[in-house]
C-alpha positions as protocol buffer text, in pm:
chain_id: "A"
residue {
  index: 1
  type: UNK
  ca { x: 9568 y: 9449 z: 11332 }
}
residue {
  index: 2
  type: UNK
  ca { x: 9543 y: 9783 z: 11125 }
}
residue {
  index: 3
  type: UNK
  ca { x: 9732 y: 9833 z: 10867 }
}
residue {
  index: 4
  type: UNK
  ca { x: 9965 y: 10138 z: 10744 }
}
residue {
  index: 5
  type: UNK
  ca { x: 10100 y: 10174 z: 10386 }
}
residue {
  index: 6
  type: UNK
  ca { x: 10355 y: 10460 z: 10384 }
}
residue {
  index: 7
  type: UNK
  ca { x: 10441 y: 10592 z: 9997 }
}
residue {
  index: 8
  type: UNK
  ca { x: 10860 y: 10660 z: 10043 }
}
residue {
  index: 9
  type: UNK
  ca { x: 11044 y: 10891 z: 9749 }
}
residue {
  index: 10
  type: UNK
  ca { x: 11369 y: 10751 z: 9778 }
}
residue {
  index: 11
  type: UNK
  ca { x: 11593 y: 10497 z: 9981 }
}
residue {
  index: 12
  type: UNK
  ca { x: 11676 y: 10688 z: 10280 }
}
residue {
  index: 13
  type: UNK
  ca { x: 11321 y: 10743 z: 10380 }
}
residue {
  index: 14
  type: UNK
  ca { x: 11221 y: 10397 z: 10281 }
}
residue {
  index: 15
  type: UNK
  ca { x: 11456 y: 10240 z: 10509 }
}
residue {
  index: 16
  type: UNK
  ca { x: 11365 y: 10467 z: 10782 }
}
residue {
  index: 17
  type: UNK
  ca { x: 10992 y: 10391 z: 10736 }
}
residue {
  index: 18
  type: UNK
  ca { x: 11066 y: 10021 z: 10749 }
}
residue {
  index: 19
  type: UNK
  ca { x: 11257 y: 10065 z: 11035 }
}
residue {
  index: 20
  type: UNK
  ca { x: 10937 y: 10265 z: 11218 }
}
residue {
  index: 21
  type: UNK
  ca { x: 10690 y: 10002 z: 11072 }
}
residue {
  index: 22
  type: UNK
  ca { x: 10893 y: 9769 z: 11306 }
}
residue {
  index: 23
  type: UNK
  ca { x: 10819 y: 9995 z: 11631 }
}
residue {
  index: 24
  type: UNK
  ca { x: 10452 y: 10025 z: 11512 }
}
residue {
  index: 25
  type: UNK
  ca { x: 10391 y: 9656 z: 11495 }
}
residue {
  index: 26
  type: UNK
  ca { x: 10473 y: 9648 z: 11883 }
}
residue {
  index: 27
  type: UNK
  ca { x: 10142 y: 9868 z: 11886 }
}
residue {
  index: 28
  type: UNK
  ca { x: 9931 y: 9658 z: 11701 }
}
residue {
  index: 29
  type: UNK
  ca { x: 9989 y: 9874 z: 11396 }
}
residue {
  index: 30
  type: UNK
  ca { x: 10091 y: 9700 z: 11086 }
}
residue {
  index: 31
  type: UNK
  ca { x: 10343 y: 10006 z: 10858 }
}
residue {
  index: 32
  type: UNK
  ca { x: 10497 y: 9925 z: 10549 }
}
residue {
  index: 33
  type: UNK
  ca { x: 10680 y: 10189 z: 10303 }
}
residue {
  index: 34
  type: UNK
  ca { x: 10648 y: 10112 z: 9975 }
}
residue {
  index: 35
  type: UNK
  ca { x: 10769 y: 10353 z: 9657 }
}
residue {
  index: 36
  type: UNK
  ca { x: 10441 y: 10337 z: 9489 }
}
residue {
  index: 37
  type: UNK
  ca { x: 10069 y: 10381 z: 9486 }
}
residue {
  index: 38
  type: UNK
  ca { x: 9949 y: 10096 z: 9307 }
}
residue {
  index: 39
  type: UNK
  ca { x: 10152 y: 9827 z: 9542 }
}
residue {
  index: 40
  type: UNK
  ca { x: 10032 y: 9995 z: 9870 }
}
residue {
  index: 41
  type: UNK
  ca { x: 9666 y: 9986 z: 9739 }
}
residue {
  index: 42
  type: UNK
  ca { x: 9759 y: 9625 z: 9624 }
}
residue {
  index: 43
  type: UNK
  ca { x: 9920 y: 9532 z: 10024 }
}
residue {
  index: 44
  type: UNK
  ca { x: 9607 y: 9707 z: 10178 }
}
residue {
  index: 45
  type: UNK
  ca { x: 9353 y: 9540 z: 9986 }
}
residue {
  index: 46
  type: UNK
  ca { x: 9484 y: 9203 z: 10108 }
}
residue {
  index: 47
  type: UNK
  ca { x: 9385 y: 9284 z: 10442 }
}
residue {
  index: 48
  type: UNK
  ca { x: 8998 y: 9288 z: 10296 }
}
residue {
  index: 49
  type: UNK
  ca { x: 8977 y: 8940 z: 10168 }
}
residue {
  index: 50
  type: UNK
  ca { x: 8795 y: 8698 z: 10359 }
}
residue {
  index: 51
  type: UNK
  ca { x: 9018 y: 8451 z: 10596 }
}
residue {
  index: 52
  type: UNK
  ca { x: 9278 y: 8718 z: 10592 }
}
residue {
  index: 53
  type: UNK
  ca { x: 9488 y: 8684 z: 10974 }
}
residue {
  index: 54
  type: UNK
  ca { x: 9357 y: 8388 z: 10989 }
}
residue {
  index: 55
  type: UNK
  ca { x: 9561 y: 8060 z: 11096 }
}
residue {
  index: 56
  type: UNK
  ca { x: 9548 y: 7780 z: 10854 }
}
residue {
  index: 57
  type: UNK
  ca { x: 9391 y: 7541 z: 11098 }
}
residue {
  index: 58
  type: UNK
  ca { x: 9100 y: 7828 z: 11178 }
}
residue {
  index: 59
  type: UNK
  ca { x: 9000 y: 7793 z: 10820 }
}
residue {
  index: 60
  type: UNK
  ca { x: 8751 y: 7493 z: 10725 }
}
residue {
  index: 61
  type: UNK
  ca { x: 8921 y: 7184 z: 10537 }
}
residue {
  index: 62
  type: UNK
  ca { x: 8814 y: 7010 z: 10291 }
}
């Protein structure tokens, strides 16, 4: 899934964007506001580490 980080100035437009990151996930696109730079770069760089989307039971036990 591709993900979306949307920077939002205020609460009006960060409840809309949530609202649209909603519709977007029907499309396979992953949005999320958030109100600043350094915890969108922090939510997008999740999607880079290894076993990320994975289900547990995918990932090799012990």
């Amino acid at each position: 899934m591709q993900r979306v980080a949307i920077i939002v100035p205020g609460e009006l437009a960060f409840a809309l964007m949530h609202m649209a990151g909603v519709v977007a996930g029907f499309g396979g696109v992953e949005a999320k506001p958030f109100r600043t730079k350094a915890e969108a770069i922090a939510w997008l760089s999740e999607a880079l580490q290894p076993g990320h989307g994975e289900s547990p039971e995918a990932r090799p036990g012990p």
